[in-house]
C-alpha positions as CSV (number, residue, x, y, z in Angstrom):
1,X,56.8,4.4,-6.0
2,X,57.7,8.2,-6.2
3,X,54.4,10.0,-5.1
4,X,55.5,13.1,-7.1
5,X,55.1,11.1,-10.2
6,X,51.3,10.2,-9.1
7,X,48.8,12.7,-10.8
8,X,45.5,10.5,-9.9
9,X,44.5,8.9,-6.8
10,X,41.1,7.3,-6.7
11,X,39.9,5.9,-3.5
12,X,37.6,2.6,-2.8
13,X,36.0,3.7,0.6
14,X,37.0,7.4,0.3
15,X,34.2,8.4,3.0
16,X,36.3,6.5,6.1
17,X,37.4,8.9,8.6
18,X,40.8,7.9,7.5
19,X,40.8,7.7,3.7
20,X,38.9,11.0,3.8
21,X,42.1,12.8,5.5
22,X,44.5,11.6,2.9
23,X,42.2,12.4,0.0
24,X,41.6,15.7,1.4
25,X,45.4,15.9,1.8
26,X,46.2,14.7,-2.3
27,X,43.6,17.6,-3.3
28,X,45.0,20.6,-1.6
29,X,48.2,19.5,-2.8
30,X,47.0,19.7,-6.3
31,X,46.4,15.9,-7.3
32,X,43.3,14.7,-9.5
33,X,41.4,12.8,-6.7
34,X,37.8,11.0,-7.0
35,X,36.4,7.7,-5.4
36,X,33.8,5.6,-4.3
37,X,31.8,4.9,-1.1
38,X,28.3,2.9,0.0
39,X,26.6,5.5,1.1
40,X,26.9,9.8,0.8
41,X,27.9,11.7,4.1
42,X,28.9,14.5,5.5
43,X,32.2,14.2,4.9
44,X,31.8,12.7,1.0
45,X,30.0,16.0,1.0
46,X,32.7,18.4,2.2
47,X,35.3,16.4,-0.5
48,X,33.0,17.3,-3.5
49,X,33.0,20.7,-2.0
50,X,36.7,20.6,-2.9
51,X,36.1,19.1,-6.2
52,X,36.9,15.9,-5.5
53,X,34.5,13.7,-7.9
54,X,32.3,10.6,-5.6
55,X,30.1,8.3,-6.8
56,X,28.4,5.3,-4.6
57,X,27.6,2.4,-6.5
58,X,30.2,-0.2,-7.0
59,X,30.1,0.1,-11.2
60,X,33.6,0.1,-13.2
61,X,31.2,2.7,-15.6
62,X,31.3,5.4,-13.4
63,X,35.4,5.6,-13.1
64,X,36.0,8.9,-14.2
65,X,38.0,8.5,-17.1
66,X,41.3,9.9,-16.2
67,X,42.0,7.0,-14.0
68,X,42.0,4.3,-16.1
69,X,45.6,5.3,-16.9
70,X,47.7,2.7,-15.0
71,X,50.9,5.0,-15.4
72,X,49.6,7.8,-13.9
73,X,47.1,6.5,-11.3
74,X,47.6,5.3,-7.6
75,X,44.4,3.5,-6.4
76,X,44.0,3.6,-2.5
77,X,41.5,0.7,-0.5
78,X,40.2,0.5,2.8
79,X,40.4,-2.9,4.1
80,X,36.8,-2.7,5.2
81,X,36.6,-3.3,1.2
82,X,34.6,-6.4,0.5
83,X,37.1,-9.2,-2.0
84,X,34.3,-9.6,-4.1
85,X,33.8,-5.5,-4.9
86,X,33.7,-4.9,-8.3
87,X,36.0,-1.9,-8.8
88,X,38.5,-3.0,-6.6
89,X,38.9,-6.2,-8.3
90,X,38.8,-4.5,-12.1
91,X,42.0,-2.6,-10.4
92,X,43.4,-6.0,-9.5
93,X,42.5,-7.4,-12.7
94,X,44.3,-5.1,-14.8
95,X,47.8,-4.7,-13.1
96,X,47.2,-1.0,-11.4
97,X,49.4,-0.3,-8.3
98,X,46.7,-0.7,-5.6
99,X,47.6,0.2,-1.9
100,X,46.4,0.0,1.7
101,X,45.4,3.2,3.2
102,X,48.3,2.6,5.7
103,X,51.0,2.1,3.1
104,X,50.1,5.3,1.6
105,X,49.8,7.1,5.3
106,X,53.5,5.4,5.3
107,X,55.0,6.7,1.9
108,X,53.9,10.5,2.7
109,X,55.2,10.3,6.4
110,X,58.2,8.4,6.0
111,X,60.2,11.9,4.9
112,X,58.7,14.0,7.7
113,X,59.3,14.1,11.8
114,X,56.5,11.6,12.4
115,X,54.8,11.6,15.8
116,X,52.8,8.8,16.4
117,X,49.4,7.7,18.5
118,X,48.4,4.3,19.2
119,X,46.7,2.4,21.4
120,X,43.2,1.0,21.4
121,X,41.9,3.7,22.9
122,X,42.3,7.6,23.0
123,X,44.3,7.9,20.1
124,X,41.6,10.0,17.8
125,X,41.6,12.4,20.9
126,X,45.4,12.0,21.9
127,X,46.4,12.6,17.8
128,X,43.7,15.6,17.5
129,X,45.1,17.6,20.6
130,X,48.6,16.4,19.9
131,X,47.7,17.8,16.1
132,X,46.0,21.3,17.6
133,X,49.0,22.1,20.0
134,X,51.8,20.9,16.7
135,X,49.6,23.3,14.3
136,X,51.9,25.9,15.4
137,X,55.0,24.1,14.5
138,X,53.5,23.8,10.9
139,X,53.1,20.0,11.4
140,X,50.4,18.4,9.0
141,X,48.2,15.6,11.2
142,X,46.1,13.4,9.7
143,X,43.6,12.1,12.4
144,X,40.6,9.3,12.6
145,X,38.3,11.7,13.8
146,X,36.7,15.6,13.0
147,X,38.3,18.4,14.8
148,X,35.8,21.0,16.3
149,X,38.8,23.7,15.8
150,X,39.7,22.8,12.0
151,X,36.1,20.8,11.4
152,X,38.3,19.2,9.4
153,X,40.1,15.2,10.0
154,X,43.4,17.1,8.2
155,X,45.4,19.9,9.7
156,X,47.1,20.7,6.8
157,X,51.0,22.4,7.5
158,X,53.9,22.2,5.8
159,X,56.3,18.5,4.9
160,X,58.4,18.3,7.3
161,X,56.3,17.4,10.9
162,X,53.4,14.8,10.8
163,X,51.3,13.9,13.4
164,X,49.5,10.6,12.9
165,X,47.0,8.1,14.5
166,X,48.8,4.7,14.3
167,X,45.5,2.5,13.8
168,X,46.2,-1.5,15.6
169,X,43.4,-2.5,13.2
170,X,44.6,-4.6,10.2
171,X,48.2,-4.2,11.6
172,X,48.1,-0.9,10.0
173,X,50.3,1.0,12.0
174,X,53.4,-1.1,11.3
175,X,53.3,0.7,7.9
176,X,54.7,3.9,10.0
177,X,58.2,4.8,10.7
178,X,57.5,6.8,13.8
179,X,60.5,9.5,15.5
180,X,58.3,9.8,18.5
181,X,55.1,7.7,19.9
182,X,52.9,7.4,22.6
183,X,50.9,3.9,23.1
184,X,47.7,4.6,25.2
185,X,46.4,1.6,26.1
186,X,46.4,-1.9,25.0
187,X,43.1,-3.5,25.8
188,X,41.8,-6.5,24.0
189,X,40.1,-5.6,20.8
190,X,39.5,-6.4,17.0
191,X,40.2,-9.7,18.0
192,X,38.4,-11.0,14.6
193,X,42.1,-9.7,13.5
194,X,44.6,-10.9,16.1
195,X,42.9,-14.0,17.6
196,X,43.6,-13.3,21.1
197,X,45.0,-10.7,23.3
198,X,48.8,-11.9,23.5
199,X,49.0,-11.3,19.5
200,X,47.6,-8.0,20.2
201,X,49.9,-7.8,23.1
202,X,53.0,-8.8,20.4
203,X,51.8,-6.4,17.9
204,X,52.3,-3.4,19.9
205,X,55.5,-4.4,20.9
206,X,56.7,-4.6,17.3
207,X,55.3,-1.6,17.0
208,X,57.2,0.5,19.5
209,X,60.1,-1.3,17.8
210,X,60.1,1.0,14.6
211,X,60.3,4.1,17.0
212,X,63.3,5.8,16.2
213,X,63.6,8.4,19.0
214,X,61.2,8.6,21.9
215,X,58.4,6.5,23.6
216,X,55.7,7.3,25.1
217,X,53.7,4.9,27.1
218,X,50.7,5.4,30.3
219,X,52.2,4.0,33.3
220,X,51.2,0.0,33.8
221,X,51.6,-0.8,30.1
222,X,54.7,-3.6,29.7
223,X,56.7,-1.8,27.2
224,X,59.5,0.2,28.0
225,X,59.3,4.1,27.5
226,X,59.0,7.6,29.5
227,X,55.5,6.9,31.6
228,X,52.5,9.3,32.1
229,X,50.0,9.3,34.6
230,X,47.5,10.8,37.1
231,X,48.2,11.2,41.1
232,X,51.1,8.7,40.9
233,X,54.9,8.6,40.2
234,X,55.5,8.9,36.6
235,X,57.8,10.8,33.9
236,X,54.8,12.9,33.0
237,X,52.6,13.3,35.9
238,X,49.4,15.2,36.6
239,X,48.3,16.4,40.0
240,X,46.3,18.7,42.0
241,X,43.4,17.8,39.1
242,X,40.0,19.9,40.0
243,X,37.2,20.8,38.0
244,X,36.1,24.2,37.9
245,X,33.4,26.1,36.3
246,X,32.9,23.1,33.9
247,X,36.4,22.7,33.1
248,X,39.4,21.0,34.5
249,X,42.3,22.7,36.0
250,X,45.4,20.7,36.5
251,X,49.4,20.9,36.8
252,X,52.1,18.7,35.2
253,X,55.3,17.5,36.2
254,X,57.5,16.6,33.5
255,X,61.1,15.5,33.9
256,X,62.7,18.9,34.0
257,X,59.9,20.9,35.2
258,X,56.5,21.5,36.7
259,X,53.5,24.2,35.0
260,X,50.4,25.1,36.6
261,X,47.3,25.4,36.2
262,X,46.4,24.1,32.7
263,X,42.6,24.4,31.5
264,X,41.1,21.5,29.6
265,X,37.7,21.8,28.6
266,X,37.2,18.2,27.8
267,X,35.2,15.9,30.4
268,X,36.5,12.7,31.6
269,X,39.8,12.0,33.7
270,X,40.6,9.3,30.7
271,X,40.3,12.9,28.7
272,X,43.4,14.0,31.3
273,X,45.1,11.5,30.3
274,X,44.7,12.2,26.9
275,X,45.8,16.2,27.2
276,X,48.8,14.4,29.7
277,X,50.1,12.4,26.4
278,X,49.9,14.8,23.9
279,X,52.2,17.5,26.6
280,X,54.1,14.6,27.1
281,X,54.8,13.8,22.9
282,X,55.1,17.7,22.3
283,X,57.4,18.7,25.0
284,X,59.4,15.8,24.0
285,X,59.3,17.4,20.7
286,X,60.8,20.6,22.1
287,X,57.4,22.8,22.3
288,X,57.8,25.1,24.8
289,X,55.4,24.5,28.0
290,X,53.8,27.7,27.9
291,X,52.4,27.0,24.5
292,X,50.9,24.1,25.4
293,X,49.3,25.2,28.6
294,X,47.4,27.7,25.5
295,X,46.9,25.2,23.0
296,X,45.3,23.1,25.7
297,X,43.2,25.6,27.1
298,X,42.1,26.4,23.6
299,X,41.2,23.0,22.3
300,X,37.6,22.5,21.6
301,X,37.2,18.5,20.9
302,X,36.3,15.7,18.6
303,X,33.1,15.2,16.8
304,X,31.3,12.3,18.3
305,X,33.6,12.3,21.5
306,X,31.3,13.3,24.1
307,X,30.2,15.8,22.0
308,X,27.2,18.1,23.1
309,X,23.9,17.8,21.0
310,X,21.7,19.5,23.1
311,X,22.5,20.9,26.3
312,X,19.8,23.0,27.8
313,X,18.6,23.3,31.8
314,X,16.1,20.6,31.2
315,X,17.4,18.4,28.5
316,X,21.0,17.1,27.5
317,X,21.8,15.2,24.4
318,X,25.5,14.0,23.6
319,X,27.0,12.0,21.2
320,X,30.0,9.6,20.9
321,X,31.8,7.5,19.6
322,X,32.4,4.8,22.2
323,X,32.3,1.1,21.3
324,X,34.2,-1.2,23.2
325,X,33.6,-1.9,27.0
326,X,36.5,-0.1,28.3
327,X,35.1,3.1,26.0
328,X,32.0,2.9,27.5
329,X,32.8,2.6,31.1
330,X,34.8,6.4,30.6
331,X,31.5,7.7,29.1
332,X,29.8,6.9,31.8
333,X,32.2,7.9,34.5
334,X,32.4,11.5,32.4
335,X,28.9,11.8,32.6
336,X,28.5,10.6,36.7
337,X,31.1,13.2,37.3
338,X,29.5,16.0,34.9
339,X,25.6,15.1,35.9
340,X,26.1,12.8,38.9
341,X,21.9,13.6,40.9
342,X,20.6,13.0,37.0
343,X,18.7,9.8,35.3
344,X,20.8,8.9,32.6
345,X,19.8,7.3,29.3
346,X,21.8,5.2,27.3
347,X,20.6,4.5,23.3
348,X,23.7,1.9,22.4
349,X,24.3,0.5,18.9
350,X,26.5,-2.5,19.2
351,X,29.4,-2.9,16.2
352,X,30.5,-6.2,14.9
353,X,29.5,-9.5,15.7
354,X,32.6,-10.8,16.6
355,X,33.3,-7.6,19.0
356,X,30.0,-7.9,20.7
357,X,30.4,-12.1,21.0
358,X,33.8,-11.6,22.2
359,X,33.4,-9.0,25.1
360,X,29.7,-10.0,25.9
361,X,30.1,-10.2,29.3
362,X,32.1,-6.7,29.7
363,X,29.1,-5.1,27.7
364,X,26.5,-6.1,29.7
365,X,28.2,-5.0,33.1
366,X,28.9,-1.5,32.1
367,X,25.6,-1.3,30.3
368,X,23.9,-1.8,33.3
369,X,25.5,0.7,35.1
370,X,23.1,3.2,33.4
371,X,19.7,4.5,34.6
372,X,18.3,3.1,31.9
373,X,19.1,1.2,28.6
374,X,18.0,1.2,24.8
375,X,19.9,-1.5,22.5
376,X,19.6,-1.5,18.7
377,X,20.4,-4.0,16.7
378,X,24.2,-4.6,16.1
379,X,25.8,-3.0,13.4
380,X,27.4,-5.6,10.9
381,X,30.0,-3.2,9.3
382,X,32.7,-5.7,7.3
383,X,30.9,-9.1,8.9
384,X,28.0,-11.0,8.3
385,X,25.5,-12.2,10.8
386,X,27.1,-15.1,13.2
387,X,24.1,-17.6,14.5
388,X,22.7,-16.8,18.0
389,X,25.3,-13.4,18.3
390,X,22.8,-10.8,18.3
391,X,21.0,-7.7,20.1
392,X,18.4,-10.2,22.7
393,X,21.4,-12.1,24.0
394,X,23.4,-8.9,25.0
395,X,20.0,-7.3,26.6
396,X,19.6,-11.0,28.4
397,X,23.0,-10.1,30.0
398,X,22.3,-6.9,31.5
399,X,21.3,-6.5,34.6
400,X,18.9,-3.7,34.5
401,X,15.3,-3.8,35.1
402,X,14.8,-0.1,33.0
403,X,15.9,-2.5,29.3
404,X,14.8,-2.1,25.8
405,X,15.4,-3.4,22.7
406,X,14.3,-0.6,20.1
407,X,14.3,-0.1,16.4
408,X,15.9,2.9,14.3
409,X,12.1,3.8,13.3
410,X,10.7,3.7,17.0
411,X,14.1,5.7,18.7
412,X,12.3,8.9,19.0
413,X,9.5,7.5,20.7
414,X,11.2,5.3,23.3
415,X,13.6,8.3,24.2
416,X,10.3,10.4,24.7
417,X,8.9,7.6,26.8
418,X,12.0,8.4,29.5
419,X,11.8,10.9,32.3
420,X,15.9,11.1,31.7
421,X,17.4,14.5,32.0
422,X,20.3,13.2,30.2
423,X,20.4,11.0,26.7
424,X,24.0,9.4,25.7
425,X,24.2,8.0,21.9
426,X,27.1,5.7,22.0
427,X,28.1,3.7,18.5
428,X,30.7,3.3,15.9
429,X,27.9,2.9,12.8
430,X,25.2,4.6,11.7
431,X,23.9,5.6,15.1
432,X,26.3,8.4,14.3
433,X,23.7,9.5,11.0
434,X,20.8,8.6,13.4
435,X,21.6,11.4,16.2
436,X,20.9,14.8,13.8
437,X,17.7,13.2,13.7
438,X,17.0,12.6,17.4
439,X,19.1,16.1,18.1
440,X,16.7,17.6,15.3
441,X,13.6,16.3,16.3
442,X,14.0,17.3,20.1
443,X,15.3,21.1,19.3
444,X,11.8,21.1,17.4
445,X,9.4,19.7,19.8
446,X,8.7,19.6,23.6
447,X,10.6,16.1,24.6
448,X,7.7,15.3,27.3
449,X,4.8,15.2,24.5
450,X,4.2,11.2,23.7
């Protein structure tokens, strides 16, 4: 398939983080785009903005009528796509060429230099600062999260550099055909995919099999590559690590060299880590150190990555994305270092059945290593309910006498209830709509009035 000869792309799910960056990517470059999603959003919103036509219930009516030429049209699916969907399956039905998100991700970087982040963590922050400090090389990156410097999950360039977030779900990432890639981590997750840990374990290893030139890995991981790390021997090492005025300052020595005194802005040593990878992928690359000392010390973050809601003398209100155990845990150790005298609420929405059955245990214990704890109901997403997997189990777990479950309607009521100086929102579903509310309600009205 010759993507030159596409005209139309329409897009079942065009409101995931993902999808959204290559339909924003098809219209700048001049292509007829449209789609569907569940539910409108921010970012549905910003694609309109650009013309790009969206409608959200599942009717083959409300096709635009462009598309339903087979010859001209590529149809693009999330696999978060129910089978039974009604569009999709009209697609299907009637012989269109209908493609993963990844495949397509695959056919537009397989001509470029493609550099690569994977790993079940940090890869939405590794791929945005890799993407910031590679904007000057005229790289396009197409990233799973929004970038507070572009406000945009697309950093558009030229065709001939990508920078990409290889996603482990759905095995999508072994649709890539990386020159250079950096694994992160390899913790157990989407196991309602892989099974167990060892296929997860295989998968990766497959993966850094298609890289072509360089990888990448933090030290510990079993795959052969250059290694990064903090305070300990490594190709890419940081050292002397402080934090001053708010900010960390840190040097880095990389096999041929050592700079000092890099400014991150970004809380968390896991965040370090993440600054350490992307130096490591663009110096690799051929970037000169001195420009990414200043594309680090200019990079601003990721929405809903510890991202500040409110953050006054009295009152602090952040927001992110964290959730899986391991995620959580480096929230909280961010927020210990940043606020470590202050109570410290947690609101946490759990996401998937199968994740919260399968790491119950983990949950609980990092859970209860806040001040104090609000759990909402778990987020299905793709599953349906499994029998006895739910929010009162996980709240059974942890070891907290300050617990709670709460309800979407009664959030702003419990959180007012709290003496806690400091309120983390931590979620991958709709806890992430849910927080403008909370942000909105408590930059209108004094917190302490019940």
């Amino acid at each position: 398939m010759n993507l030159e000869n596409i005209h139309n792309i329409y897009f079942i799910g065009i409101g995931g983080i993902g999808m959204s960056a290559i339909a924003r990517y098809f219209a700048t470059n001049g292509k007829l785009v449209a789609g569907y999603d569940k539910t409108p959003s921010q970012i549905t919103a910003s694609l309109e903005e650009l013309g790009v036509e969206i409608h959200f219930e599942d009717t083959v009516k409300n096709i635009p009528s462009s598309f339903f030429n087979k010859e001209e049209t590529l149809v693009v699916f999330t696999p978060a796509v129910p089978k039974n969907h009604l569009e999709f399956n009209y697609f299907l039905d009637n012989n269109f060429t209908v493609l993963k998100r990844a495949e397509i991700l695959g056919k537009i970087t397989a001509s470029t230099f493609c550099l690569a982040v994977a790993g079940t963590h940090g890869k939405t922050t590794t791929s945005s600062i890799l993407g910031h400090i590679m904007h000057q090389e005229k790289a396009t990156s197409f990233l799973g999260g929004i970038s507070e410097n572009y406000n945009s999950n697309l950093i558009l360039g030229d065709d001939k550099i990508s920078v990409v977030e290889a996603d482990e779900f759905d095995r999508s990432f072994m649709q890539l055909s990386p020159n250079i890639a950096c694994i992160t981590s390899m913790d157990a997750d989407h196991l309602d995919i892989y099974g167990d840990a060892k296929e997860l374990e295989k998968t990766f290893l497959d993966f850094s099999k298609k890289v072509s030139d360089t990888l990448i890995v933090a030290k510990g991981l079993p795959l052969k590559g250059l290694t990064y790390a903090i305070n300990e021997d490594a190709d890419f090492k940081a050292f002397n690590v402080k934090i001053e005025s708010g900010k960390y300052i840190f040097d880095v020595q990389t096999p041929s060299e050592i700079v000092k005194n890099i400014e991150f802005h970004l809380p968390g040593k896991h965040n370090v880590m993440n600054a350490l990878a992307a130096l490591a992928m663009a110096d690799v690359y051929g970037v000169s150190l001195e420009n990414i000392k200043q594309s680090l010390s200019t990079f601003k973050g990721v929405k809903r990555r510890f991202s500040y809601k409110i953050k006054t003398e009295d009152f602090v209100l952040i927001d992110d994305y964290a959730h899986h155990p391991t995620e959580i845990n480096a929230v909280e150790n961010s927020i210990r270092e940043m606020y470590p005298d202050e109570k410290v609420l947690v609101v946490f929405q759990p996401h998937l059945f199968s994740r919260t059955r399968d790491f119950i245990d983990d949950f609980a214990k990092v859970l209860s290593k806040f001040d104090e704890i609000l759990l909402l109901d778990i987020y299905p997403a793709r599953e349906l309910p499994i029998a006895g997997i739910d929010s009162d189990w996980l709240l059974s777990k942890i070891n907290n006498e300050h617990k709670k479950l709460t309800q979407k309607n009664n959030l702003i009521k419990d959180i007012k209830n709290s003496s806690a100086k400091v309120v983390v929102m931590l979620g991958a579903g709709d806890i992430g709509v849910m927080i403008h509310e909370v942000m909105n309600h408590f930059l209108n009205a004094d917190k302490y009035e019940v």
